[in-house]
Backbone bond lengths (Angstrom), bond angles and torsions (degrees), N, CA, C in turn:
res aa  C-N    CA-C-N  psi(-1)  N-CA   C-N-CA  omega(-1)  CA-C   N-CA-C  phi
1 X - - - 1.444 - - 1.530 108.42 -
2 X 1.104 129.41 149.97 1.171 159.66 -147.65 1.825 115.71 -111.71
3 X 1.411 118.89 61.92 1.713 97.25 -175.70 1.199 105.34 -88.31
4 X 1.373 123.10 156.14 1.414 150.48 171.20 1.818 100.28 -95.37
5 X 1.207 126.46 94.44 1.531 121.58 168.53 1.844 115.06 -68.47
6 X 0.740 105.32 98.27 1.914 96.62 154.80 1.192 125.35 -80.56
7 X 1.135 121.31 157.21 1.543 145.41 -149.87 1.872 94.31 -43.28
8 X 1.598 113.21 -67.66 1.004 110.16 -176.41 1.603 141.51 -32.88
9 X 1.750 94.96 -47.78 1.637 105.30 173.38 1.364 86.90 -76.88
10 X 1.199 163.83 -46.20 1.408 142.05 -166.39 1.407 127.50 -49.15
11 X 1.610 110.75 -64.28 0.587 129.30 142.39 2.134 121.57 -25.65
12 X 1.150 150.48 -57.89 0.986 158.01 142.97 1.478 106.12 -17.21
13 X 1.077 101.10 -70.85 1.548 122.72 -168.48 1.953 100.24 -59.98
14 X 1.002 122.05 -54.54 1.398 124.07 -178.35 1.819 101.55 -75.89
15 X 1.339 138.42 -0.92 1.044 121.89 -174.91 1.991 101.66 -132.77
16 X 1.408 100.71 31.30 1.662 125.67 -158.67 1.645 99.03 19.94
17 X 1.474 128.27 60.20 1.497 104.07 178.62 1.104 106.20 -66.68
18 X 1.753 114.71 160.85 1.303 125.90 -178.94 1.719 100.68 -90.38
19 X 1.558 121.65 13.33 1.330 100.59 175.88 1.402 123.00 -103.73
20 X 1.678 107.13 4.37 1.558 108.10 -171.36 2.061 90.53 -60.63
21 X 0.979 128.66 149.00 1.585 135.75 154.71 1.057 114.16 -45.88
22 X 1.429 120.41 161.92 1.479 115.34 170.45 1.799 111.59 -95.18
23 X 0.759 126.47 -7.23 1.590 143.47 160.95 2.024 92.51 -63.86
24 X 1.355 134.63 -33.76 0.995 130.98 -177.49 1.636 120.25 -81.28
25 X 1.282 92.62 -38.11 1.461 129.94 -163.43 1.901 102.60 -79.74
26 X 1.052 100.13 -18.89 1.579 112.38 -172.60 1.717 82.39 -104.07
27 X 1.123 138.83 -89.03 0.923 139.06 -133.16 1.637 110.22 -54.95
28 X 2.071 111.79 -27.27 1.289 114.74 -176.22 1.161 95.63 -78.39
29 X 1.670 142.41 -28.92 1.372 126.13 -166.85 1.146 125.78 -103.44
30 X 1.879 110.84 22.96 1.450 104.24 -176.97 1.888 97.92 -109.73
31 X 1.305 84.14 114.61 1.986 89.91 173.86 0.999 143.13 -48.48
32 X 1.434 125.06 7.39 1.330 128.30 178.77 1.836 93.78 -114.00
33 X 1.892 127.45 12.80 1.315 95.30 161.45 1.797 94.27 -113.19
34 X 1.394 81.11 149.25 1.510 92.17 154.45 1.462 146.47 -93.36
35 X 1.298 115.31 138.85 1.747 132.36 -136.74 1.406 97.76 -109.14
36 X 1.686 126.37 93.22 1.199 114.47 168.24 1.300 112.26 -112.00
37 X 1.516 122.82 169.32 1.248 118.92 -161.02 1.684 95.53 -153.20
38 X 1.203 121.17 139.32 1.148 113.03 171.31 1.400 132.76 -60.41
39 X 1.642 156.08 142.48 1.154 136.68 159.36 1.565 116.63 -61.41
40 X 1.021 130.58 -2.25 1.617 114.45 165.41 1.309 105.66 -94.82
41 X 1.361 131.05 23.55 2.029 126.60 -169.73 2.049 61.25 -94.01
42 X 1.001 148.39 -66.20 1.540 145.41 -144.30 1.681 95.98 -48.00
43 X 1.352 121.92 -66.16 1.427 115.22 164.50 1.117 118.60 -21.32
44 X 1.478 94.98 -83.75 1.637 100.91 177.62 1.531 134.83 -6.90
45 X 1.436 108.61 -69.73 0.939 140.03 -126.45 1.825 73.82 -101.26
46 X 1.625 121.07 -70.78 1.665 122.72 166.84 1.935 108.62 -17.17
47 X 1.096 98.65 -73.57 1.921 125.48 166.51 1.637 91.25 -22.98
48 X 1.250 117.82 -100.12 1.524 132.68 172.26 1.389 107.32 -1.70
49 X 1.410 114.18 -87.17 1.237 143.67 177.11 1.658 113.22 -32.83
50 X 1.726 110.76 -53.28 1.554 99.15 -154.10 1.940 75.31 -95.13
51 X 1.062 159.37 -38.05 1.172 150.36 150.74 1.900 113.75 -22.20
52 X 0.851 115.42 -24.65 1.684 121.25 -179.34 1.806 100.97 46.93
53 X 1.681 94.57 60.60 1.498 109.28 137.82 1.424 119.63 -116.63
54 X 1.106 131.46 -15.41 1.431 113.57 152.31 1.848 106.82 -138.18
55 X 1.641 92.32 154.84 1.761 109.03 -166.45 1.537 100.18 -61.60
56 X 0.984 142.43 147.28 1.716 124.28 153.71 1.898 96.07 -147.41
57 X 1.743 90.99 111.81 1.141 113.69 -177.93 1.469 125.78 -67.69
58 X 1.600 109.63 -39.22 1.405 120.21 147.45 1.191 133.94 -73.67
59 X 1.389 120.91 170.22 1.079 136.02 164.02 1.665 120.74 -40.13
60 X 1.053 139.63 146.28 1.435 128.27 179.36 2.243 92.86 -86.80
61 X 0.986 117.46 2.22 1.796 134.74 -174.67 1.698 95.64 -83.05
62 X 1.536 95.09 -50.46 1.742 99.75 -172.33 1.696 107.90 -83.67
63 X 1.265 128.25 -8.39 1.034 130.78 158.02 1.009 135.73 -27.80
């Protein structure tokens, strides 16, 4: 299966929130689906960051 991530679960996922579900949480870690993500969530996410709404301890490189 095929997910499409938006910004939000990304975001989640890079900041381990404890609110993604576990119905969510299963579905990103089983290896036979595939995990796409848009190239503008990278904006985003820069945007986010240099705004100081969310922390990002790494590099947006190690991303």
């Amino acid at each position: 299966m095929q997910l499409l991530l938006d910004t939000h679960i990304v975001v989640s996922i890079v900041l381990n929130d404890r609110r993604l579900s576990a119905m969510q949480r299963e579905a990103l870690g089983k290896p036979y689906n595939e995990i796409l993500v848009s190239p503008i969530i990278a904006y985003e996410l820069t945007h986010l960051h240099r705004t100081r709404r969310i922390p990002l301890a790494e590099s947006m490189d190690q991303l």
